[in-house]
C-alpha positions as CSV (number, residue, x, y, z in Angstrom):
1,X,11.9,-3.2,-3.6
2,X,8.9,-1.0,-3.4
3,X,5.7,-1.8,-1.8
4,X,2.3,-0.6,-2.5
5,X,-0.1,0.1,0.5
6,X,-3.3,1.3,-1.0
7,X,-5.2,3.6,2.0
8,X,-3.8,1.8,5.1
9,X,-3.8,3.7,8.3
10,X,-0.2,3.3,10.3
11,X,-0.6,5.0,13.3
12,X,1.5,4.0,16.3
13,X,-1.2,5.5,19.3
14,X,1.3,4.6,22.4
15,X,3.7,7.1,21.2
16,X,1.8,9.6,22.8
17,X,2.3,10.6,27.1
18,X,-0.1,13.0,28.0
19,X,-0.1,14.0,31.7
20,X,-2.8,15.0,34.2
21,X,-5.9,16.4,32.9
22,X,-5.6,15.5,29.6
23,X,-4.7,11.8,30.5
24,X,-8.5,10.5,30.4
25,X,-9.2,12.7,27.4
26,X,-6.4,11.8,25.1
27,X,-6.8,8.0,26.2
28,X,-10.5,8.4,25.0
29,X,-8.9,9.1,21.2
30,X,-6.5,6.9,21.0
31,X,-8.5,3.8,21.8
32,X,-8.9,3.9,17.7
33,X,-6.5,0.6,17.3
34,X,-7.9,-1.1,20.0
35,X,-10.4,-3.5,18.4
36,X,-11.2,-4.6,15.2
37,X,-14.9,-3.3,14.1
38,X,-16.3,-4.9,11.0
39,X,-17.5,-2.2,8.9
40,X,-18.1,-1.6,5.1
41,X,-16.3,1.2,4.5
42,X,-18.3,4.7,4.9
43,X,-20.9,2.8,6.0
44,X,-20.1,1.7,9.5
45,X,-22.5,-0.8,10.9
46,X,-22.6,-2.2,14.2
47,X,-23.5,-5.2,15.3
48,X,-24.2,-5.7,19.1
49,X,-21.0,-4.1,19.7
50,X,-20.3,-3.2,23.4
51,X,-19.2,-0.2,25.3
52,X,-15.6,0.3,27.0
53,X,-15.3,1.9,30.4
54,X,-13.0,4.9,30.6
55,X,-12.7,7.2,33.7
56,X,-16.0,7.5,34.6
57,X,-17.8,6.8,31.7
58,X,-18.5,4.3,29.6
59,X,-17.7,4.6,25.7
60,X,-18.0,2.7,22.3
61,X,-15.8,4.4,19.2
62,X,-18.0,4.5,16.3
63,X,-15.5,5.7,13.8
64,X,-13.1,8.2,12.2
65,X,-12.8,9.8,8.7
66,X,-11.1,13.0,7.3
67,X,-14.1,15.1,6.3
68,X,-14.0,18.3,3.9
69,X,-16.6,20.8,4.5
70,X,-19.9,20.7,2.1
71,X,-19.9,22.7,-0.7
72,X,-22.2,26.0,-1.7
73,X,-25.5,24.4,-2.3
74,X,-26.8,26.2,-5.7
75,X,-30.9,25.6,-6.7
76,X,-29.8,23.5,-9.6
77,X,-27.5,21.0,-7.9
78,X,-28.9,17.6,-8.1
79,X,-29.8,14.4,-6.1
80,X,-27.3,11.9,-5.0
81,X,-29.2,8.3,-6.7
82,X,-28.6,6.6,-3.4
83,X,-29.5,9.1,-0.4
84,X,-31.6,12.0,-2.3
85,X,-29.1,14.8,-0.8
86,X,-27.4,17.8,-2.7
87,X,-24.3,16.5,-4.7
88,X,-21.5,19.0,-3.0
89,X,-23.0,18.1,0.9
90,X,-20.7,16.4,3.4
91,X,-22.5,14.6,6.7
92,X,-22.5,12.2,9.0
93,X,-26.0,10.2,9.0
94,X,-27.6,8.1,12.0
95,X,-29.5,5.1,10.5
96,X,-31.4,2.3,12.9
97,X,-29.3,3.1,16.0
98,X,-30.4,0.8,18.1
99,X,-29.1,0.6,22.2
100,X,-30.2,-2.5,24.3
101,X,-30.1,-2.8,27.9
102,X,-30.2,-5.9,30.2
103,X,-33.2,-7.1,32.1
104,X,-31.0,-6.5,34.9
105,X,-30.7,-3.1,34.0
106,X,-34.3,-2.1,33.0
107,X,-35.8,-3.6,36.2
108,X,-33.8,-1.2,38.1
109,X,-35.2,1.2,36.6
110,X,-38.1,3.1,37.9
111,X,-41.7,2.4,35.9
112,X,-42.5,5.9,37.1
113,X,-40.1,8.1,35.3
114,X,-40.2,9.1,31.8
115,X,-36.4,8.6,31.2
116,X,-34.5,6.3,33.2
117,X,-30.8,5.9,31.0
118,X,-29.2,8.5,28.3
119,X,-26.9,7.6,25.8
120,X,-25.0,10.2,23.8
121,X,-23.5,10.4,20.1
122,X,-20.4,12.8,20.2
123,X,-19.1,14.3,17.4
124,X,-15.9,15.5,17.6
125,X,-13.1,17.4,15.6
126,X,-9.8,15.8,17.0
127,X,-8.2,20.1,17.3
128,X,-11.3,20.2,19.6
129,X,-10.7,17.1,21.3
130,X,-9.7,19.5,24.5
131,X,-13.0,20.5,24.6
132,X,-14.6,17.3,25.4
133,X,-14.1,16.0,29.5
134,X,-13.2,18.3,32.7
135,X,-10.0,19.6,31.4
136,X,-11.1,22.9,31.4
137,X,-12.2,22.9,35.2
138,X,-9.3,21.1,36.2
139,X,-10.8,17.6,36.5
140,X,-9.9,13.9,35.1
141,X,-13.9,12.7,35.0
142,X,-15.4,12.8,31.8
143,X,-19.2,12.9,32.6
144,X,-20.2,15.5,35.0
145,X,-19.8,14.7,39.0
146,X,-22.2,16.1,41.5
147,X,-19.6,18.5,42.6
148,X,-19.2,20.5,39.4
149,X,-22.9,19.8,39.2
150,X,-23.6,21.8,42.0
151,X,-21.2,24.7,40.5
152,X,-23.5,24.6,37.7
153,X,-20.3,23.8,35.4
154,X,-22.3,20.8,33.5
155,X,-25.7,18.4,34.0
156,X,-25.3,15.7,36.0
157,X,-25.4,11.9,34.2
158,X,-24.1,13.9,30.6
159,X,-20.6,14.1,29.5
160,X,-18.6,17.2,30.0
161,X,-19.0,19.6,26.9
162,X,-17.4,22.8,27.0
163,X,-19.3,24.8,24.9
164,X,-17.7,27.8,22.3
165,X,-20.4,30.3,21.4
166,X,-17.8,31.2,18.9
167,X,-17.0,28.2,17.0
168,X,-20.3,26.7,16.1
169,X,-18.4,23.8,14.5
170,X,-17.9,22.6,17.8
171,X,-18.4,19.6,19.5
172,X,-22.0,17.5,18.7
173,X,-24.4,16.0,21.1
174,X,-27.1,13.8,20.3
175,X,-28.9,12.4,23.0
176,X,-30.9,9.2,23.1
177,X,-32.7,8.4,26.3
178,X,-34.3,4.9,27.5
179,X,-37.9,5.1,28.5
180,X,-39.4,3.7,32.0
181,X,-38.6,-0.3,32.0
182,X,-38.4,-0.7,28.5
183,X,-35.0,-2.5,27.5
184,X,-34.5,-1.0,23.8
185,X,-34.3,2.9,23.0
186,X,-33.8,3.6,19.2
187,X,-32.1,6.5,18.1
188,X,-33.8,9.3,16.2
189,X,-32.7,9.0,12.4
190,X,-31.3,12.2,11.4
191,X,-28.2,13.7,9.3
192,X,-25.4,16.4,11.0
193,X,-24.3,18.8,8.2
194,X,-20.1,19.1,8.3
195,X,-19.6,22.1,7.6
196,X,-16.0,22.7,8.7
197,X,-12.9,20.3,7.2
198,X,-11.2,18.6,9.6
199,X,-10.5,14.8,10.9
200,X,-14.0,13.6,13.0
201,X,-14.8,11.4,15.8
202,X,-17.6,9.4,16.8
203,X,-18.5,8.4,19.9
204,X,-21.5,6.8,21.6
205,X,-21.1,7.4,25.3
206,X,-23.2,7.1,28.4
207,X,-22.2,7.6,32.4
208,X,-24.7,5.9,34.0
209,X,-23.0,2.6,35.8
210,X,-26.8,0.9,35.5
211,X,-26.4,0.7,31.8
212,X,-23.0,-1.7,32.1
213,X,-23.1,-4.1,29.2
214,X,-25.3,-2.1,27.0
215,X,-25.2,-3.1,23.3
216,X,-25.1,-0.9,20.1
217,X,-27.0,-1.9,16.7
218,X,-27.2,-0.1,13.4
219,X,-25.0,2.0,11.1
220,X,-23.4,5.3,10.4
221,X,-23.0,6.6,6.8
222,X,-20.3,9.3,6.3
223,X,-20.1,11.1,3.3
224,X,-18.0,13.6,1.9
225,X,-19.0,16.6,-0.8
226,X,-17.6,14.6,-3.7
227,X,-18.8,11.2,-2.4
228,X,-18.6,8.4,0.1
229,X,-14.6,7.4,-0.2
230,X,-12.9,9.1,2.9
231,X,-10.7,12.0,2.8
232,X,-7.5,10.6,3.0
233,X,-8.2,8.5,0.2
234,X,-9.8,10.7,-2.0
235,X,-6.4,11.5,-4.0
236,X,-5.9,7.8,-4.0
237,X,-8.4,7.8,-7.3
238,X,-7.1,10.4,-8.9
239,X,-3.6,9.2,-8.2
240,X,-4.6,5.3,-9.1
241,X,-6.6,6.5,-12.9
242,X,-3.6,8.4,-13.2
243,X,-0.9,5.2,-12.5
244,X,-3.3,3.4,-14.7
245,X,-2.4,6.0,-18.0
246,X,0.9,5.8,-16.8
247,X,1.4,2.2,-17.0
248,X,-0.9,1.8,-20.2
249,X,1.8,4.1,-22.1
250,X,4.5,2.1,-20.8
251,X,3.3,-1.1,-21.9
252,X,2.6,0.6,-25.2
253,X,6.3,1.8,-25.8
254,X,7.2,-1.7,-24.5
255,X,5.0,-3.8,-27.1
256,X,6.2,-1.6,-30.0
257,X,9.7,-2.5,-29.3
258,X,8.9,-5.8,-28.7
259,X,6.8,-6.5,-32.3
260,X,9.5,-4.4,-33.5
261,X,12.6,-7.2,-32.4
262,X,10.2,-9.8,-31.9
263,X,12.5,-12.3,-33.5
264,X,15.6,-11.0,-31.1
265,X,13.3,-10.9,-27.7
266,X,14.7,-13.2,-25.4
267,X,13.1,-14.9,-21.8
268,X,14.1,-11.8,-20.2
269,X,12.0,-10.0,-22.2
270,X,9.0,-12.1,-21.7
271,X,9.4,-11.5,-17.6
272,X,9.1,-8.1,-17.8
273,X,6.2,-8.2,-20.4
274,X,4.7,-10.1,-17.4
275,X,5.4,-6.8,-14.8
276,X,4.2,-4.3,-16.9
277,X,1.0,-5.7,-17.3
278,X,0.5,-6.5,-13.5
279,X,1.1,-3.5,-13.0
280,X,-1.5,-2.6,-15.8
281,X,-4.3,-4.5,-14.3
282,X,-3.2,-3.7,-10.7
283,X,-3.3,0.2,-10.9
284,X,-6.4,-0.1,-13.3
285,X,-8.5,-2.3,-10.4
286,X,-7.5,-0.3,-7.6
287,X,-8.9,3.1,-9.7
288,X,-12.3,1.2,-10.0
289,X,-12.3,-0.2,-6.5
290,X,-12.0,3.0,-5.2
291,X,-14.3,4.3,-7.8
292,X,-16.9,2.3,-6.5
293,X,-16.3,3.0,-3.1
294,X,-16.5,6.6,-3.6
295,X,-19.7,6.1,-5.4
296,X,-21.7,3.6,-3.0
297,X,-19.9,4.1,0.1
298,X,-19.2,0.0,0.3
299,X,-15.9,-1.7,-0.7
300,X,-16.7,-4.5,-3.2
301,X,-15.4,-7.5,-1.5
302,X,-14.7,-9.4,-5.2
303,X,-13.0,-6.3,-6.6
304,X,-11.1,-5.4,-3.5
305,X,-9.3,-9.1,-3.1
306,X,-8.4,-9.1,-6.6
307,X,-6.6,-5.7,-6.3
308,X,-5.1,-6.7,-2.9
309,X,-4.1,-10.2,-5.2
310,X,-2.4,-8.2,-8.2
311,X,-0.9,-6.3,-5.9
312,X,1.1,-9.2,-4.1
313,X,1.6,-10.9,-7.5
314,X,3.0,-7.9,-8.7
315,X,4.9,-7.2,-6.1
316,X,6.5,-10.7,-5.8
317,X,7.0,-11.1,-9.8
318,X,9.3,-8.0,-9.1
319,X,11.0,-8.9,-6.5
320,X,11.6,-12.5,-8.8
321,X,12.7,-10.1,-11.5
322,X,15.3,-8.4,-10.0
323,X,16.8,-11.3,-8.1
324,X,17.1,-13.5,-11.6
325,X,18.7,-10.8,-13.3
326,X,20.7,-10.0,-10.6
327,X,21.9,-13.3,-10.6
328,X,22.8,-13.2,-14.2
329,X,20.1,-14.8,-15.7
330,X,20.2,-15.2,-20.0
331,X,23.4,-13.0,-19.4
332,X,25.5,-14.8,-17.6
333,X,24.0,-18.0,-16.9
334,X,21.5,-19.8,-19.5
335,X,19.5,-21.0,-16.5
336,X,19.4,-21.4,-12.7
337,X,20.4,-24.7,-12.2
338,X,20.0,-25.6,-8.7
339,X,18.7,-22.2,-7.4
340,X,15.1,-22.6,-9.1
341,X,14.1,-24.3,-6.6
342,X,14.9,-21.4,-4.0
343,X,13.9,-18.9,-5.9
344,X,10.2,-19.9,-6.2
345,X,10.3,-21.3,-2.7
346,X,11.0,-17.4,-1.7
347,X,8.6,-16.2,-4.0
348,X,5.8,-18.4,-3.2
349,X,6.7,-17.6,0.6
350,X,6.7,-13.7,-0.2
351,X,3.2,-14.2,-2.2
352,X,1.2,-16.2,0.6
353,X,2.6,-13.1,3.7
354,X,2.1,-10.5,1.7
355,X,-1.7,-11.4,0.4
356,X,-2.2,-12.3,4.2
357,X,-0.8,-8.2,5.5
358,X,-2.9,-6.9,2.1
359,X,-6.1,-8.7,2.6
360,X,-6.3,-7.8,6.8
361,X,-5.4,-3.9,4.9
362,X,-7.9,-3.6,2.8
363,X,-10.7,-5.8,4.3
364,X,-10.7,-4.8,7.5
365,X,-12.3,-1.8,9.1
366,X,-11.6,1.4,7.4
367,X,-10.3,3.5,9.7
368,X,-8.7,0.8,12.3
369,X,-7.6,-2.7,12.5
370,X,-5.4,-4.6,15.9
371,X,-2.2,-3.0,16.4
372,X,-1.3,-6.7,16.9
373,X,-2.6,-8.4,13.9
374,X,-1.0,-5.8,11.6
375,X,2.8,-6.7,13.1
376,X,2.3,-10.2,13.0
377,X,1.4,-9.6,9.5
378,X,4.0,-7.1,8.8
379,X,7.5,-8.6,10.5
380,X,7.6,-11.9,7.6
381,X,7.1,-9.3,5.1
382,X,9.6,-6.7,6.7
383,X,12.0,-10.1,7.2
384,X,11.2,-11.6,3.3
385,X,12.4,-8.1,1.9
386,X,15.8,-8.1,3.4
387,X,15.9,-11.6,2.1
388,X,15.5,-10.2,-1.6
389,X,17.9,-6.9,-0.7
390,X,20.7,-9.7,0.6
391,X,20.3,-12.0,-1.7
392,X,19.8,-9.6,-4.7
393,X,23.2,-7.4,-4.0
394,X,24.9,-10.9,-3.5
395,X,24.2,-12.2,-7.0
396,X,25.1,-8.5,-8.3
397,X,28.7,-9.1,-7.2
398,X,29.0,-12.4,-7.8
399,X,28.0,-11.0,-11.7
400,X,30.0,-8.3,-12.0
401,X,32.8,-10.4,-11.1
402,X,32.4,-12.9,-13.4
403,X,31.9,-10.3,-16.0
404,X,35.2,-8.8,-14.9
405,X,37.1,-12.4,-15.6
406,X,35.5,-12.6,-18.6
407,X,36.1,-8.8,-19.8
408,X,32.8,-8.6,-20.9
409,X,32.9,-4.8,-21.1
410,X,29.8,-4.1,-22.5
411,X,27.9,-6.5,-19.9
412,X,29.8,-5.5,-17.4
413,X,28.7,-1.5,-18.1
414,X,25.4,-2.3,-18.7
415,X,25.3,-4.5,-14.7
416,X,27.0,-1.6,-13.1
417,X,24.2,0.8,-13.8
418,X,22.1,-1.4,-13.0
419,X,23.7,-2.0,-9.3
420,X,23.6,1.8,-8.6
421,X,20.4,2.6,-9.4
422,X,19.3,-0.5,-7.6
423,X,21.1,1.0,-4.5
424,X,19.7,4.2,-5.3
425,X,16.4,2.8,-4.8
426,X,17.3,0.7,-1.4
427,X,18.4,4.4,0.1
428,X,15.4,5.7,-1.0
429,X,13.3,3.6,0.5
430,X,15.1,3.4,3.6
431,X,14.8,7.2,3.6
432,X,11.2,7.2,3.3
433,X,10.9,4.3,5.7
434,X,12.3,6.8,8.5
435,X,10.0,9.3,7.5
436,X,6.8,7.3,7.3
437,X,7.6,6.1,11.1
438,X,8.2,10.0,12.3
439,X,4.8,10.5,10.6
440,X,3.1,7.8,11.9
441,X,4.8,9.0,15.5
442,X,4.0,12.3,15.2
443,X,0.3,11.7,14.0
444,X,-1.2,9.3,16.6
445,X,-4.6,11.5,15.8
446,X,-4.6,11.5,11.9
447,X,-5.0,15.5,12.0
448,X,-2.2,15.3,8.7
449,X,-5.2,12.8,7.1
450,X,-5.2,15.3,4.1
451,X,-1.1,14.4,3.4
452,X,-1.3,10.6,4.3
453,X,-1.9,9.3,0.7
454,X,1.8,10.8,-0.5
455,X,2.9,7.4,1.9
456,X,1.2,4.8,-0.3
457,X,2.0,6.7,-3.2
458,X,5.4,7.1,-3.1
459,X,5.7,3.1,-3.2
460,X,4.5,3.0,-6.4
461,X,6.1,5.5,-8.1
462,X,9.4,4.2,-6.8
463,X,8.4,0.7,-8.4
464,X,7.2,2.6,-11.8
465,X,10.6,4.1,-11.5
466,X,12.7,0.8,-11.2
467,X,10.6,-1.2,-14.4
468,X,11.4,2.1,-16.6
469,X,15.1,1.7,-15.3
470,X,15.0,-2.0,-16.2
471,X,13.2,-1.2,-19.6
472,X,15.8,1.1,-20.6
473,X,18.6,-1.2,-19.9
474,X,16.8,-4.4,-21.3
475,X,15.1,-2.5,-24.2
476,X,14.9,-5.0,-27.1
477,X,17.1,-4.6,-30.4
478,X,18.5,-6.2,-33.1
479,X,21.7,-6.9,-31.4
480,X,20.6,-8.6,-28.1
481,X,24.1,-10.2,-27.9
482,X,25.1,-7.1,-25.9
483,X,23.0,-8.5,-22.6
484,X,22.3,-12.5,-23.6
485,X,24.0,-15.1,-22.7
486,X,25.8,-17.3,-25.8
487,X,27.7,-20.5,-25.5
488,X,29.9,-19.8,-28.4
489,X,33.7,-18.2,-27.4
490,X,31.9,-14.7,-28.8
491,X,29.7,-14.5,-26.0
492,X,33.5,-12.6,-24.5
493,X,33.6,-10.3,-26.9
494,X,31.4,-7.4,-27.7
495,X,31.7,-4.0,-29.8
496,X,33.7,-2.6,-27.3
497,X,36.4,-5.0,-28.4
498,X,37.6,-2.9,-31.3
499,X,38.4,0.5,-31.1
500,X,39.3,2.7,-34.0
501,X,41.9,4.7,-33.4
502,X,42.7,7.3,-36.5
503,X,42.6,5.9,-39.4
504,X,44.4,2.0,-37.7
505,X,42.4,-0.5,-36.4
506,X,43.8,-1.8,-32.5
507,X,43.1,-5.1,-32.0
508,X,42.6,-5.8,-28.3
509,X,43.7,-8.8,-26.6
510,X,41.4,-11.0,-26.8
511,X,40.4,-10.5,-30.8
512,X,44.3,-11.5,-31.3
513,X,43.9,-14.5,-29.7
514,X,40.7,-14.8,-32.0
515,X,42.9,-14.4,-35.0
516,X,45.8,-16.3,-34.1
517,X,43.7,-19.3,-34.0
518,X,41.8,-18.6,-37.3
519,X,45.7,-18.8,-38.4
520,X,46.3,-21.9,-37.1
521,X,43.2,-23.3,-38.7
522,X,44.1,-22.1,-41.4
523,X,47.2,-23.7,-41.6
524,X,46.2,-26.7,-40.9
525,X,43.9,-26.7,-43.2
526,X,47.0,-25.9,-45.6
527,X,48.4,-28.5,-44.7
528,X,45.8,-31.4,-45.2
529,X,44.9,-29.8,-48.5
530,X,48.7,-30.2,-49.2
531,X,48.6,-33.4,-48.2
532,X,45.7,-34.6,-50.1
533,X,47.1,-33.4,-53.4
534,X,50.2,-35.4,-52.9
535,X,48.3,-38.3,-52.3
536,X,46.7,-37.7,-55.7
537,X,49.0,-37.3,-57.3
538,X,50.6,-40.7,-55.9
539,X,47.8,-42.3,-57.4
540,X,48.2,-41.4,-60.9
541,X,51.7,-42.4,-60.3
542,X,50.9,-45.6,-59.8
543,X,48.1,-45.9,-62.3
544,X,50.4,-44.6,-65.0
545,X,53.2,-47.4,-63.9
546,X,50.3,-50.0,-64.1
């Protein structure tokens, strides 16, 4: 019952109860699931997006990525095609940044001065995320006051920066400032090395109460040494190409064995054909999605909705899987009978929630999406899985009982194995379930960005796991009688029916039962052969008497 969740952030940012000083501070960083800001991956644009007021200052969240620090620059490195920087150099670029004011706003404004309004970009490591607001001089205001103006602590009408002459890796200002009346100020384009690895912040932040519904327009690009996919998914590709060779051997061992007893395969056989090469294509898009990604810094929208749809095909096909041959199917049962019905009804309800929570995943923004939206989308997925678990441990016992009445020894071996690995894998990921919520608790900030792709990762291993498990017990051979269903009497018996014991053969129960009525056929068979040659024999009697 694995799931796959391919770079999803699950951050729970209410967790956290900071007191006092650090209340305003803290609350500035964790307004990261507050909206939903339509981006294209590294590229984050913004589109008349406005500001959120927050103490006293006024602040719009421009985005957060795991950076590593750029690489040694050597003379013969060369160009990126698409920006013309060194390959190995890890930034965060300001394109077109555009802030507009009201009329309202620039009238008020003073045709005399040179600058009348300042907006600032703040760059921010979240370990360094103390450093930003009056917490070190004992204050909850974020920009500067006149009182700690006049104590020469910070400039008035700029945010509160405490300054580390030795960590030069600190905290960024950029500063943007609106001239005389005019109602549009354009930020100047430039690119801020990162040269220290760490989890950044962007803000765009002003504390002037004049500039109250003030618009952003434009784009970020955020790029990392080895390209434009975000740190915490960086080991996503390597882990997805390597998933692909995985499942590519898989499915070779599988279609060897398959040619091989081609003319013994039976449906089950043709299901799980159908998983592995899901999974095939699944793992294989997901590689080149975020191949791409890493290469452009934009998610392909065609690519990314058909991973997002293998993956819920895949995932429901499994699910399907294990609850028909839970339920006995070609082993126990030829066919469903009634359940059908059900059965696709589940899986075409599992299908539609799960593309819904894979496509708001993976479309979405990056690096945040509504607290809200997710958990909508979650709980029918959460509530459709314990559907499979109930219904899927149900069917087992309902099986192994039947193949207990029957003393279907083999069968019954072969479904008992299968039940405990099965419940192996429910512990498991109940297990992991606990621990992704601690980390997801524990992490409101995303400073463990550089672990969070074991979470996603984990999910599909455990599935790899299960369709090896279920390959191993299912493997075709020339005997499928072992694990199909038969209507003859046989289909009671198996090899474990006769056991040699020394140099005697015991017969078991149910093979004497077997013999005794090939006895009795042959007896009466005996018998009407007997019969029949009296009858002749009366014949020529009477022909002879004639």
């Amino acid at each position: 019952m694995a799931d796959t969740d391919h770079g999803g952030d699950r951050k729970t940012t209410t967790t956290l109860r900071p007191s006092n000083g650090h209340c305003h501070i803290v609350l500035l960083f964790l307004t990261l699931h507050s909206t939903i800001n339509l981006v294209g991956a590294s590229i984050h644009d913004y589109q008349n997006e406005t500001f959120i007021r927050r103490a006293n200052s006024f602040f719009f969240h421009g985005g957060s990525e795991g950076l590593y620090a750029s690489k040694p620059i050597s003379l013969n490195s060369s160009l990126s095609s698409q920006d013309n920087f060194p390959t190995g150099k890890s930034f965060i670029r300001f394109e077109s940044i555009n802030f507009r004011r009201t009329k309202e706003s620039a009238q008020m404004a003073s045709a005399m001065q040179q600058k009348t309004g300042l907006v600032e970009a703040i760059i921010i490591r979240v370990r360094d995320r103390k450093n930003i607001g009056g917490v070190s001089l004992n204050s909850d205001a974020i920009c500067c006051t006149p009182e700690l103006a006049k104590e020469g602590s910070c400039k008035l009408g700029e945010v509160i920066i405490r300054e580390n002459t030795d960590e030069p890796n600190g905290p960024k200002r950029l500063q943007t400032f609106f001239e005389g009346q005019n109602e549009e100020a354009n930020m100047v384009i430039q690119t801020i090395d990162i040269n220290s690895t760490g989890m950044y912040y962007l803000y765009f932040m002003f504390c002037d109460p004049q500039l109250k519904d003030t618009v952003i327009s434009g784009r970020t690009v955020w790029r990392n040494p080895d390209g434009y996919l975000p740190g915490k998914m960086t080991p996503l590709m390597t882990f997805y190409g390597l998933m692909s060779l995985a499942y590519l051997f898989l499915g070779l061992v599988w279609f060897l064995w398959f040619v091989r007893y081609w003319k013994d395969v039976i449906q089950l056989h043709y299901h799980i054909t159908a998983v592995i090469g899901l999974g095939m294509c699944e793992m294989a898009l997901w590689y080149f999605e975020y191949a791409n990604f890493n290469s452009t810094g934009n998610r392909p929208m065609i690519i990314t909705v058909w991973a997002v749809t293998f993956t819920a095909v895949k995932k429901t096909v499994s699910r399907l899987l294990l609850l028909v041959v839970s339920m006995g199917y070609g082993v126990v049962r030829p066919t469903l009978g009634g359940l059908t019905t059900k059965v696709l009804l589940l899986g075409v309800v599992y299908f539609v929630a799960s593309e819904a929570l894979e496509l708001v995943e993976h479309l979405g923004n990056i690096n945040d999406f509504s607290g809200k939206a997710r958990l909508f989308l979650v709980l029918p997925v959460a509530l459709l899985d314990a559907c499979f678990i109930l219904w899927i441990f149900s069917s087992l016992s309902k099986t192994l009982e039947k193949l207990q009445i029957r003393k279907s020894t083999g069968k019954l071996e072969l479904y008992r194995k299968f039940t405990n690995s099965l419940a192996v894998t429910v512990l498991l990921s109940v297990i992991w379930i606990g621990y992704e919520l601690y980390f997801n608790a524990s992490d409101p900030l995303g400073e463990l960005w550089r672990r969070a792709w074991v979470i996603p990762a984990f999910w599909t291993l455990l599935s790899y796991a299960l369709l090896i498990l279920i390959c191993i017990l299912w493997v075709p051979s020339r005997n499928p009688t072992r694990y199909s269903y038969s209507e003859e009497t046989g289909d009671d018996f198996d090899d474990e029916a006769v056991t040699v014991v020394g140099s005697g053969v015991k017969v078991s129960g149910e093979m004497a039962t077997m013999l005794e009525r090939k006895d009795r056929k042959a007896s009466l068979t005996s018998l009407v052969d007997h019969h029949h040659v009296f009858g002749v024999i009366e014949d020529l009697e009477e022909d002879k008497r004639e």
